[in-house]
C-alpha positions as CSV (number, residue, x, y, z in Angstrom):
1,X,118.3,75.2,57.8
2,X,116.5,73.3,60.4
3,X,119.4,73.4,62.7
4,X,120.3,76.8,62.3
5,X,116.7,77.9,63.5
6,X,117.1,75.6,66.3
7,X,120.2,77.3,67.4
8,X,118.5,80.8,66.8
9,X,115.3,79.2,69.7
10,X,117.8,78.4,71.8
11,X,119.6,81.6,71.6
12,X,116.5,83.5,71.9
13,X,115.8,81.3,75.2
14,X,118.8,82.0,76.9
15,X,118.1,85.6,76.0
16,X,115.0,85.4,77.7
17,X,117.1,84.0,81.1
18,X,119.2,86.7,81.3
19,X,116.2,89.3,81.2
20,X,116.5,93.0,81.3
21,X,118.4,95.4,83.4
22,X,116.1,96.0,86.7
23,X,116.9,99.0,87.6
24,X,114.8,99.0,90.6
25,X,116.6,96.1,92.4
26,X,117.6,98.1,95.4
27,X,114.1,99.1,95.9
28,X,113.5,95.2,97.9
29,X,116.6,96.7,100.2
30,X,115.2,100.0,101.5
31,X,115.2,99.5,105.6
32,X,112.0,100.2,107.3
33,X,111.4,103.8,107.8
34,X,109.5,105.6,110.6
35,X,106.6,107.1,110.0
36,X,107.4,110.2,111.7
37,X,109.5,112.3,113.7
38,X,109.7,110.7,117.9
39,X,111.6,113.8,119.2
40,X,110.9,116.9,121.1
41,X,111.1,120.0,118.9
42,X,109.9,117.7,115.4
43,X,107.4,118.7,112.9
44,X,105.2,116.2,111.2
45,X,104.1,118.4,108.5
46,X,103.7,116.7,104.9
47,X,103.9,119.7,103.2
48,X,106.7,122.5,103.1
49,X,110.0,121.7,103.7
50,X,113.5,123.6,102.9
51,X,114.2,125.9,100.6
52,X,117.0,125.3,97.9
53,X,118.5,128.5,99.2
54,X,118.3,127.9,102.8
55,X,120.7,130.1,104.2
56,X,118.6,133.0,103.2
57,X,116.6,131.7,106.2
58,X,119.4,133.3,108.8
59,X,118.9,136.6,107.4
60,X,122.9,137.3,106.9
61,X,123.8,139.2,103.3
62,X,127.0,138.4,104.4
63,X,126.3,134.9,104.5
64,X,124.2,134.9,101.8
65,X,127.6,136.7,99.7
66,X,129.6,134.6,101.2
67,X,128.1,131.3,100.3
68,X,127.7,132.7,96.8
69,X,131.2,133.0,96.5
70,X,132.2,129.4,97.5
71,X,129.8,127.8,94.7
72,X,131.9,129.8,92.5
73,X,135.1,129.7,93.3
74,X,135.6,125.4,95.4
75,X,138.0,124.0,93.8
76,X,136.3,121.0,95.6
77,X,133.2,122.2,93.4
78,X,135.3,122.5,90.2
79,X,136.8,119.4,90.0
80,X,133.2,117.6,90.5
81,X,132.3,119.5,87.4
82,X,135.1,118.1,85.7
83,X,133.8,114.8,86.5
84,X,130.3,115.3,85.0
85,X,131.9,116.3,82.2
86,X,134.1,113.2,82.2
87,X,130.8,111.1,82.8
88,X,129.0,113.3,80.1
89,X,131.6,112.6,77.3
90,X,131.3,108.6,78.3
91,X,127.3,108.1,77.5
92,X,128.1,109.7,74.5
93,X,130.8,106.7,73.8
94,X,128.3,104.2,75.3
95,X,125.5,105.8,72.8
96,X,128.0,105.7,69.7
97,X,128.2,101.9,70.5
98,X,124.3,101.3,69.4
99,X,124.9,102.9,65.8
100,X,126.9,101.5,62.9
101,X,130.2,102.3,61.9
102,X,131.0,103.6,58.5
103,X,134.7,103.9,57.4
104,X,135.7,105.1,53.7
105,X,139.1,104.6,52.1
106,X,140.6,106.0,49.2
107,X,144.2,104.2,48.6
108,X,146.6,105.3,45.4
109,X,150.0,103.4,44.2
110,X,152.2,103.2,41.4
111,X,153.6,100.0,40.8
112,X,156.6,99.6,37.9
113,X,159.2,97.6,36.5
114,X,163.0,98.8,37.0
115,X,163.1,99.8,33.4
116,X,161.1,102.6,34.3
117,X,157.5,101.3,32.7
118,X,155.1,102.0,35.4
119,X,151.3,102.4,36.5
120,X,149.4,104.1,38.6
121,X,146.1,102.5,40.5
122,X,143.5,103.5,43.4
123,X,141.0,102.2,45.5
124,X,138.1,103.8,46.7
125,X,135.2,102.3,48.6
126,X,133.1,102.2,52.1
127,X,133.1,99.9,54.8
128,X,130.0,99.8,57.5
129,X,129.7,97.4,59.8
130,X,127.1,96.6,63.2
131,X,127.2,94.7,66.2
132,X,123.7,93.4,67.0
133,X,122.7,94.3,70.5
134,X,121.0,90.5,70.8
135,X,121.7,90.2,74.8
136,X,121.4,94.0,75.5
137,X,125.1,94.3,76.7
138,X,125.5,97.6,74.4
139,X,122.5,98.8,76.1
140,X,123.4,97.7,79.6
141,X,126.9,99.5,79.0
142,X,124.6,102.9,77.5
143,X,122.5,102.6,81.4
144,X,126.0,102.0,83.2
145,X,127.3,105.4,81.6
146,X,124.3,107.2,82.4
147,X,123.9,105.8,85.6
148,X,127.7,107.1,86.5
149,X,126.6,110.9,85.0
150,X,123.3,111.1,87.1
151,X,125.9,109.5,90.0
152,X,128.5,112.3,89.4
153,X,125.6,115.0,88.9
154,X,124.8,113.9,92.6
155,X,128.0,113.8,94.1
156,X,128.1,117.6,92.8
157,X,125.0,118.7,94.6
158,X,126.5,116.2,97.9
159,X,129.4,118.1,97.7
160,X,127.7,121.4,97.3
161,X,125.8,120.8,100.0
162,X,128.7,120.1,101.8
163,X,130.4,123.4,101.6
164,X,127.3,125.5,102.1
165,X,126.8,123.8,105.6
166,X,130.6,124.1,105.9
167,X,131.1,127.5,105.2
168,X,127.6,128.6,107.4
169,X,129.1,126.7,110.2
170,X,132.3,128.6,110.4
171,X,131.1,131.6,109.4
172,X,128.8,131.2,112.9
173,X,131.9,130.0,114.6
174,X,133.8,133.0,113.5
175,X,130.9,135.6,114.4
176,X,130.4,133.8,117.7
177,X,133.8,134.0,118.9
178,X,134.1,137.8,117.8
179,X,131.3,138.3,120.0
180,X,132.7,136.7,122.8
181,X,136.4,138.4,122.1
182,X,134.4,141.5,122.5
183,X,132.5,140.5,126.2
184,X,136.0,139.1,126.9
185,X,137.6,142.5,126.1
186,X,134.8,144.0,127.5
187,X,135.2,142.0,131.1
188,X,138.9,142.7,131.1
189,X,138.3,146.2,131.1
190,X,136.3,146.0,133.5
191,X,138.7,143.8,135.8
192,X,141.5,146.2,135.4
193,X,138.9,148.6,136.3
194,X,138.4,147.2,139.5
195,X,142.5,146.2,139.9
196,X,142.7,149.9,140.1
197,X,140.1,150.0,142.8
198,X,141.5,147.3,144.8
199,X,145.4,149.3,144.4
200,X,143.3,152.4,145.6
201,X,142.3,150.7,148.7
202,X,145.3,149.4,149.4
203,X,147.3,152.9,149.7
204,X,144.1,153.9,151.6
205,X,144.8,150.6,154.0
206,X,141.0,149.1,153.3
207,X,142.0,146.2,151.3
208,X,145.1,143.5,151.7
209,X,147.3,142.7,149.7
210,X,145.7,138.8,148.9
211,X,142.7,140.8,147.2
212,X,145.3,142.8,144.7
213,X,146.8,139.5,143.8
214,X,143.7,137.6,143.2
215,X,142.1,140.7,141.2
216,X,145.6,140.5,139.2
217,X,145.0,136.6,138.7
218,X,141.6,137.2,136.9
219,X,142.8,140.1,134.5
220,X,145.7,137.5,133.7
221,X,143.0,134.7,133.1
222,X,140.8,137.1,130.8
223,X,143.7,138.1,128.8
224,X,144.6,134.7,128.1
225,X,140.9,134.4,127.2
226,X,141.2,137.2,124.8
227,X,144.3,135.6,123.1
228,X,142.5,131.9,122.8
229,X,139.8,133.5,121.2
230,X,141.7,135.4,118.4
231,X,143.7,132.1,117.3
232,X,140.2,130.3,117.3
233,X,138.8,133.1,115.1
234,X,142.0,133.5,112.6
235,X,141.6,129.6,112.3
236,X,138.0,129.9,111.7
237,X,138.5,132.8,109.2
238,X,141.5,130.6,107.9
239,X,139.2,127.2,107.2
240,X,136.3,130.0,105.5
241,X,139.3,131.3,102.7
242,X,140.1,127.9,101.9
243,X,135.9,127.1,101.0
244,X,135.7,130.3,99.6
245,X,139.0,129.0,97.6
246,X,140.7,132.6,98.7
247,X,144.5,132.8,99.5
248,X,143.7,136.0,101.4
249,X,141.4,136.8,104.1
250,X,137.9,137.3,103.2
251,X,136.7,140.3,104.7
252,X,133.7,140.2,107.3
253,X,132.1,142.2,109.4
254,X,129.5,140.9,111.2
255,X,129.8,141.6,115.2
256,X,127.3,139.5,116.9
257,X,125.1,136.1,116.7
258,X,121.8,139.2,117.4
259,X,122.5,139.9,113.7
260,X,121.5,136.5,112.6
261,X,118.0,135.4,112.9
262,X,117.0,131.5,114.3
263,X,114.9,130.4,111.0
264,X,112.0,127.9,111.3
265,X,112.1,124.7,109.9
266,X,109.8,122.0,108.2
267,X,111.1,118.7,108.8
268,X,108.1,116.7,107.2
269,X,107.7,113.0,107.3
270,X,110.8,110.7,107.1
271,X,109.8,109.0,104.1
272,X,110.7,112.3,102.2
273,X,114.9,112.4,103.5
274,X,114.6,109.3,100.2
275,X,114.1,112.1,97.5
276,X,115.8,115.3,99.9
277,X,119.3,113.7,100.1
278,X,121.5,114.2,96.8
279,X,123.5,111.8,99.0
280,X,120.7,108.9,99.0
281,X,120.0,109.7,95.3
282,X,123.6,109.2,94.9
283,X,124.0,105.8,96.2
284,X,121.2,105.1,93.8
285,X,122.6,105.8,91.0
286,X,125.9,103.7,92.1
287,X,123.3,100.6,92.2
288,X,121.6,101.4,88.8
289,X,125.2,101.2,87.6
290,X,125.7,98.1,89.0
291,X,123.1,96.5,88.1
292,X,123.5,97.4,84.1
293,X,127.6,96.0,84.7
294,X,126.2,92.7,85.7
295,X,123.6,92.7,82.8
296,X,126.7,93.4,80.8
297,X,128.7,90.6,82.1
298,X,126.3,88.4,81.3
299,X,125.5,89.4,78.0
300,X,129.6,88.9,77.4
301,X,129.2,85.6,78.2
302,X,126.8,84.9,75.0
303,X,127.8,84.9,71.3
304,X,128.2,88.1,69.5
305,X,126.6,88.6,66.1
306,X,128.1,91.0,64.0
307,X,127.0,92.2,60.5
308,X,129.7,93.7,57.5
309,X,129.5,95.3,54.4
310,X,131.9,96.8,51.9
311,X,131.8,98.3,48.5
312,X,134.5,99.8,46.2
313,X,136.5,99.7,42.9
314,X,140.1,100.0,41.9
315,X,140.9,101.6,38.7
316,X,143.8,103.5,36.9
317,X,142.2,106.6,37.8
318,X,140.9,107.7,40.7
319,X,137.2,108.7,38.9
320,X,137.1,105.5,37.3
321,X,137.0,103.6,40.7
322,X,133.4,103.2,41.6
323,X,132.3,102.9,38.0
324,X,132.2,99.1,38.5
325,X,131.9,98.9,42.3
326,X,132.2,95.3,43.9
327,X,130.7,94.9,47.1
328,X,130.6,92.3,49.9
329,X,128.2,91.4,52.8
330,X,129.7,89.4,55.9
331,X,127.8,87.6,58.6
332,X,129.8,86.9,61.4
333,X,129.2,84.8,64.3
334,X,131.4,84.7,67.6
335,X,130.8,83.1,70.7
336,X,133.8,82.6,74.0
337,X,134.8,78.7,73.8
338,X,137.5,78.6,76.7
339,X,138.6,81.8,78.8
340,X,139.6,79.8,82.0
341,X,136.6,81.0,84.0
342,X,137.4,84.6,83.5
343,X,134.0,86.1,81.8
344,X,132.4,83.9,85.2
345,X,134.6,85.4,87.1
346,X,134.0,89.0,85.6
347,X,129.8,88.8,86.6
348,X,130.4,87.2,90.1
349,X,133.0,89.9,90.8
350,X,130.0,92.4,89.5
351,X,127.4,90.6,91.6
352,X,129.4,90.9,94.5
353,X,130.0,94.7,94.1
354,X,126.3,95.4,93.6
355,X,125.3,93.9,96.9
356,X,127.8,96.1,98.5
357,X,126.6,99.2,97.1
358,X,123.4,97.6,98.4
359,X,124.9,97.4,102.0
360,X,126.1,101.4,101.3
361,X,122.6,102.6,100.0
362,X,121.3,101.2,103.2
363,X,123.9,102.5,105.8
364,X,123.5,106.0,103.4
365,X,119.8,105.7,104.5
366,X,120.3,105.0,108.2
367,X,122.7,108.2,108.2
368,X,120.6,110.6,106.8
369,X,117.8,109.0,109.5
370,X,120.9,109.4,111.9
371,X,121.9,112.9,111.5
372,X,118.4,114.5,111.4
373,X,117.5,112.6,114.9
374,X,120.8,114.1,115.9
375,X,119.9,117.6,114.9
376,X,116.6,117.9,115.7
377,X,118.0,116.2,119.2
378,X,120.1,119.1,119.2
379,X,118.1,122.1,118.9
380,X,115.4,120.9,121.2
381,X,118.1,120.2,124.0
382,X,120.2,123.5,122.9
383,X,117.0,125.7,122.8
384,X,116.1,124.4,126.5
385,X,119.4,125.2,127.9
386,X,119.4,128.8,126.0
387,X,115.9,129.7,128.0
388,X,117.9,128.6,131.5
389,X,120.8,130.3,130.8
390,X,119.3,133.3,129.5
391,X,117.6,133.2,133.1
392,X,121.1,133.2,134.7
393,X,122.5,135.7,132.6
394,X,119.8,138.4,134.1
395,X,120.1,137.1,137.4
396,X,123.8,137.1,137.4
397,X,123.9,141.0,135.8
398,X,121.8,141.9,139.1
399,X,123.7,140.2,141.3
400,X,126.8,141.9,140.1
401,X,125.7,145.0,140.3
402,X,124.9,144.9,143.5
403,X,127.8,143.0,144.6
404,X,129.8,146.3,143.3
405,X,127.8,148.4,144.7
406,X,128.2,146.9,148.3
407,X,131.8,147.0,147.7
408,X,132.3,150.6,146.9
409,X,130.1,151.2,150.4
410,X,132.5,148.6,151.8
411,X,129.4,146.4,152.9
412,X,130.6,143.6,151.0
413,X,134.0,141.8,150.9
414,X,135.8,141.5,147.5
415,X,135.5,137.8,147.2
416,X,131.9,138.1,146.9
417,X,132.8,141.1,144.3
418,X,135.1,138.4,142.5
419,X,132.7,135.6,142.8
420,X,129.7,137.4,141.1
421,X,132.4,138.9,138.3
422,X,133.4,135.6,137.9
423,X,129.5,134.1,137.1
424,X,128.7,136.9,135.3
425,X,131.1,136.5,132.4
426,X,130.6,132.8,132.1
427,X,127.1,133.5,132.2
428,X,127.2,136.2,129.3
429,X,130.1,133.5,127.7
430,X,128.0,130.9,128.2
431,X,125.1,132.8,126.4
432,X,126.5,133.2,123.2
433,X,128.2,130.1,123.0
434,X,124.7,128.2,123.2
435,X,123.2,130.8,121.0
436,X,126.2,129.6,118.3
437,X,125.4,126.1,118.5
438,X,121.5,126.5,118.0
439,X,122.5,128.0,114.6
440,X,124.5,125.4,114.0
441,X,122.1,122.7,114.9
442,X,119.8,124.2,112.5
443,X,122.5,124.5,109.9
444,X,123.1,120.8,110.4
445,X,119.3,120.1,110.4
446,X,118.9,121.8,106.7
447,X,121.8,119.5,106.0
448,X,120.6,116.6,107.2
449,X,117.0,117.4,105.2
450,X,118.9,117.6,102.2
451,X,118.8,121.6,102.3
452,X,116.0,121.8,100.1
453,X,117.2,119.4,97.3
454,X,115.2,117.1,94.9
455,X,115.9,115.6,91.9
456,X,113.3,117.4,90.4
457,X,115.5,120.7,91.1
458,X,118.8,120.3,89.7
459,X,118.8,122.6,87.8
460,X,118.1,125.0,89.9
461,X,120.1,124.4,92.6
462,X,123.3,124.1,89.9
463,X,124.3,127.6,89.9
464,X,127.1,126.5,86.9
465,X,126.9,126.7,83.0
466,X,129.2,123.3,82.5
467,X,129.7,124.2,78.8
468,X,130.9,127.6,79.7
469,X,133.0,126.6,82.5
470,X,134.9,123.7,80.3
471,X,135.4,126.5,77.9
């Protein structure tokens, strides 16, 4: 007896070495973070931030429908549901691992002699039996599964993200390059226009033949233009059906980048990207489920205790069998003798995988600093040039105009005609391609803020019944 509670001490001792599952382990690993914003363009508000629904923010219902529609029909989004199904159905296995089992069996046989004298007999009884959780490796296992569902809730909500970005980036790609297809058609017009001047001149004998073929050189330069820009937007509109997860075109309509408002943004204080980011929240979850495996690979390394009990009768008839029930109670005892090193081998290959996911949740954290430098980088620099080119767009229009005009009065020679027509569209080109990519930057901005996410908010920003969609 004495011995036996001297085993149980030391048991309980090296229970108390392997300790609990610390969860907050990668909390010591969290690179130094700025304290705010060093860029040109930054806010340093505390207060505010993105809206779950940020694309609201551009003022585009076609956007706003169209974004709609890839949350609901992404494949990419669908099969992430299926995971977190997957991940759901696997804490309730780890769960089902705390609570006893209980088995019953009811047997019946005849047994008999070849002369044909016979008997019938059953069994009937129930068999329970419990693994004591004594090292916390049934409850390490329960934190690993539920670790892996909040990780696959999150690489939802990454993914998510993903696609809204995605599909607000191309949809400002496709509406940008409509709009220059239509200053492109515009200037064509406009050079075939003035072809027909120079041809005029030319049977009139006030213009050479060196100014038809350079005036025929830049209507052949625009029309290649306007073919460019078609295959850009048909692989634009191409890229949108497959994150709307539409064999067919989607129809849009949308003519210009003046439809879409430039929305203001709260970028806060750089602390807050740790609880913005589904991404950061995600590699967070990977290290809580690390660190329960190696709590679990320890615990496999220290005897099991496991309890048993049974009760049931055997009678000629099956009523009779529990009238005299005999039961049993079995304590059993099991610990690894010999396994060639592999249970050692299990935790230090778990060990090892934690610290890289600690390596990952660091790099994840120095990306999301990354890209919201980057973007905020971006619109500041973007915006800048938009005010000086917007400059050169008016000055160019002028100059144009009165570069034609001298023309027609023949007070001006047509190369100064064709170098002013030549300025002007890459100004207006110009123009709208810087306008596109300030959206964008602020697209990518609202990504790189996590677009409004918390963990606080996921249900809200799950627009899915996973219940109803399994069905």
């Amino acid at each position: 007896m004495r011995k036996g509670l001297i085993i149980v001490l030391c048991f309980s001792l090296a229970a108390c070495s392997v300790g609990g599952i610390n969860n907050n382990i990668y909390t010591d690993n969290t690179p130094q973070l700025p304290t705010h914003w060093q860029l040109e363009g930054s806010t340093s508000a505390t207060q505010g931030g993105t809206s779950g629904l940020w694309w609201q923010a551009f003022g585009s219902e076609e956007l706003l429908q169209l974004i709609e529609q890839a949350e609901q029909n992404s494949y990419n989004v669908r099969a992430a549901l299926a995971n977190i199904r997957r991940a759901e159905a696997a804490v309730r296995i780890a769960d089902a691992s705390l609570w006893p089992e209980l088995e019953g069996t009811v047997e019946a046989g005849r047994a008999g002699e070849l002369n044909g004298n016979s008997n019938e007999h059953y069994y009937s009884g129930v068999t329970a039996s419990y693994e004591i959780d004594f090292w916390g490796g049934q409850r390490a296992n329960q934190a690993s599964a539920q670790a892996l569902l909040d990780y696959s809730q999150f690489d939802r909500d990454t993914l998510g993200l993903s696609i809204t970005a995605n599909v607000a980036r191309y949809w400002l790609q496709w509406v940008g390059n409509r709009e220059r297809l239509q200053i492109t058609e515009a200037n064509l017009g406009n050079a075939r226009r003035l072809l027909d001047i120079v041809e005029l001149k030319i049977k009139a004998g006030a213009a050479s033949e060196l100014e038809q073929l350079q005036q025929q050189g830049q209507v052949a330069g625009l029309e290649r233009d306007v073919a460019w820009l078609r295959q850009q937007m048909q692989e634009s509109h191409t890229t949108l059906n497959l994150l709307l997860g539409s064999p067919t075109d989607i129809p849009l309509f949308t003519n210009s980048l003046a439809e879409v408002e430039f929305p203001a943004i709260e970028t806060g204080i750089p602390a807050e990207l740790l609880v913005r980011r589904p991404d950061v929240a995600r590699a967070e979850a990977a290290l809580r489920a690390a660190n329960a495996n190696i709590s679990q690979a320890r615990a496999a390394m220290l005897p099991n205790i496991s309890l048993a009990m049974s009760a049931g009768g055997s009678a000629n008839h099956l009523s009779q069998t529990l009238r005299d029930p005999v039961y049993s109670l079995v304590a059993g005892l099991t610990a690894p003798i010999f396994n060639g090193g592999a249970l050692e081998a299990l935790f230090d290959s778990a060990v090892a995988n934690r610290d890289g996911l600690v390596a990952d949740y660091q790099q994840t954290i120095v990306a999301a600093f990354t890209d919201t430098r980057n973007a905020i980088n971006a619109i500041a620099g973007i915006d800048a040039q938009r005010r000086a080119q917007q400059q050169q767009l008016d000055l160019a229009r002028r100059a144009y105009d009165l570069a034609e005009a001298r023309y027609r009065a023949g007070a001006a020679s047509f190369s100064t005609l064709l170098d002013n027509q030549t300025t002007l569209f890459f100004a207006e080109d110009t123009n709208v391609v810087l306008r596109r990519q300030s959206l964008q930057a602020r697209v990518d901005l609202f990504r790189a803020l996590g677009g409004g996410w918390t963990p606080e908010r996921i249900a809200q920003i799950n627009q899915y019944d996973i219940n109803k969609d399994a069905q």
